[in-house]
N, C-alpha and C positions, 0 to 999 in steps of 0.2 A: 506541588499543589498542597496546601494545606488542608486540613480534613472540614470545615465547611466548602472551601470550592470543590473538595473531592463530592462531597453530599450533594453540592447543587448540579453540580457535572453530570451525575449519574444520574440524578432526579429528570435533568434538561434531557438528557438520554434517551431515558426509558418515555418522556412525554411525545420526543419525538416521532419513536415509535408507537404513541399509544399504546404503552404496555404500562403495566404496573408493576413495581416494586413490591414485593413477599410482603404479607400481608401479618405472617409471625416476624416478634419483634428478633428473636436471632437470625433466623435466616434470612430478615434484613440487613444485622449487623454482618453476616457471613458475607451477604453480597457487596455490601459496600468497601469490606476489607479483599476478598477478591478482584475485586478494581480496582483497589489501593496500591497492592501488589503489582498490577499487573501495569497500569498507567499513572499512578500516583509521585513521579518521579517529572512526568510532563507539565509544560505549561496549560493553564486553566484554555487560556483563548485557543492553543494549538490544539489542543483536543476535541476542543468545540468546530473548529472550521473542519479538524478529519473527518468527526461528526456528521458536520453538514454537508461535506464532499463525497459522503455514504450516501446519504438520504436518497441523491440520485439511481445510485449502484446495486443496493440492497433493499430487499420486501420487507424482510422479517429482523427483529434487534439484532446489530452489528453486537459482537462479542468485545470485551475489552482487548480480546490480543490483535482481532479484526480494525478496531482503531489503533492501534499502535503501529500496524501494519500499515495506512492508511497516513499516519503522522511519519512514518517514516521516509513515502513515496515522496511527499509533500517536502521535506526537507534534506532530501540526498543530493547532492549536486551532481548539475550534468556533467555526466563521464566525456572526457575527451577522445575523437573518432577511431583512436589505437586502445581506448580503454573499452569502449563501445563495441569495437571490435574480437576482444577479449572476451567480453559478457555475451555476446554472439556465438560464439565458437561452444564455447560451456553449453547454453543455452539449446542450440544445434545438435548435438551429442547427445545430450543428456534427453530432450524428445524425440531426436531417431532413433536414439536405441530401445526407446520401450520404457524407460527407468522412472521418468514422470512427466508432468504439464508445470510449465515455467509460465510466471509471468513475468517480463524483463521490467528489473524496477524502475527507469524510466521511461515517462512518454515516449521523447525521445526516438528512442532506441525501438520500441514498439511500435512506433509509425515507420523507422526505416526495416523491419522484420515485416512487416504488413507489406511490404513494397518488394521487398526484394525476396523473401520466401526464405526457407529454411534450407537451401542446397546449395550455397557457396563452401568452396573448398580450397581455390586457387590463390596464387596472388595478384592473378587477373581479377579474380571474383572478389580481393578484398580492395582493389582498388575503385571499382565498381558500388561494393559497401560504403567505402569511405566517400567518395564522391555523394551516392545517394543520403546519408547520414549529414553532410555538412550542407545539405539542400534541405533537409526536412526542417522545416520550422516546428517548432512546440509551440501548442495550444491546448491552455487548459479552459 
């Protein structure tokens, strides 16, 4: 993006959440080049539909790392049902044991997690996965 669509990005932004942009002239310049940083390397329209793919999800202004997050989901391709299964296993572990909340980066995969629950172990239970995973349709 170049530094007017970065300006009207951020401007389109902040309007959508009815907030305003710092009202002193540096601490505007500070926020513009902070979102510069941080999504300034994106396309202008891909930013904009993360943007508006928030509006639904989010109360209060999405952060620039929050859309970048958001541009990310929007353009990672879907994992194949041995890849999917991979990002399961991780995912599994890492919220049973305590260590944190995952969100799995695709739909996807979230809708076969929604369905089949977080306690497969076997390879009965990944067959099971795999089955369920190549049945779930994505919808966005």
């Amino acid at each position: 993006m170049n530094k007017q669509e970065l300006t009207e990005t951020v401007e389109l932004i902040y309007a959508m959440w009815n907030k305003e942009l710092p009202v002193n002239i540096e601490a505007k310049k500070m926020t513009y080049r902070a979102w510069n940083i941080i999504i300034g390397d994106l396309p202008q329209t891909e930013v904009i539909e993360a943007s508006k793919r928030l509006t639904s999800k989010e109360t209060y202004l999405p952060t620039a790392g929050l859309i970048r997050t958001e541009h990310r989901r929007m353009t990672i391709k879907e994992p194949t049902a041995a890849q999917a299964w991979n990002q399961y296993t991780h995912i599994r572990d890492a919220i049973n044991s305590g260590t944190t909340q995952y969100e799995p980066p695709h739909p996807r995969l979230q809708k076969t997690i929604q369905q089949v629950g977080l306690n497969l172990h076997t390879n009965d239970d990944r067959r099971h996965f795999t089955e369920t995973y190549n049945t779930v349709e994505e919808t966005q």
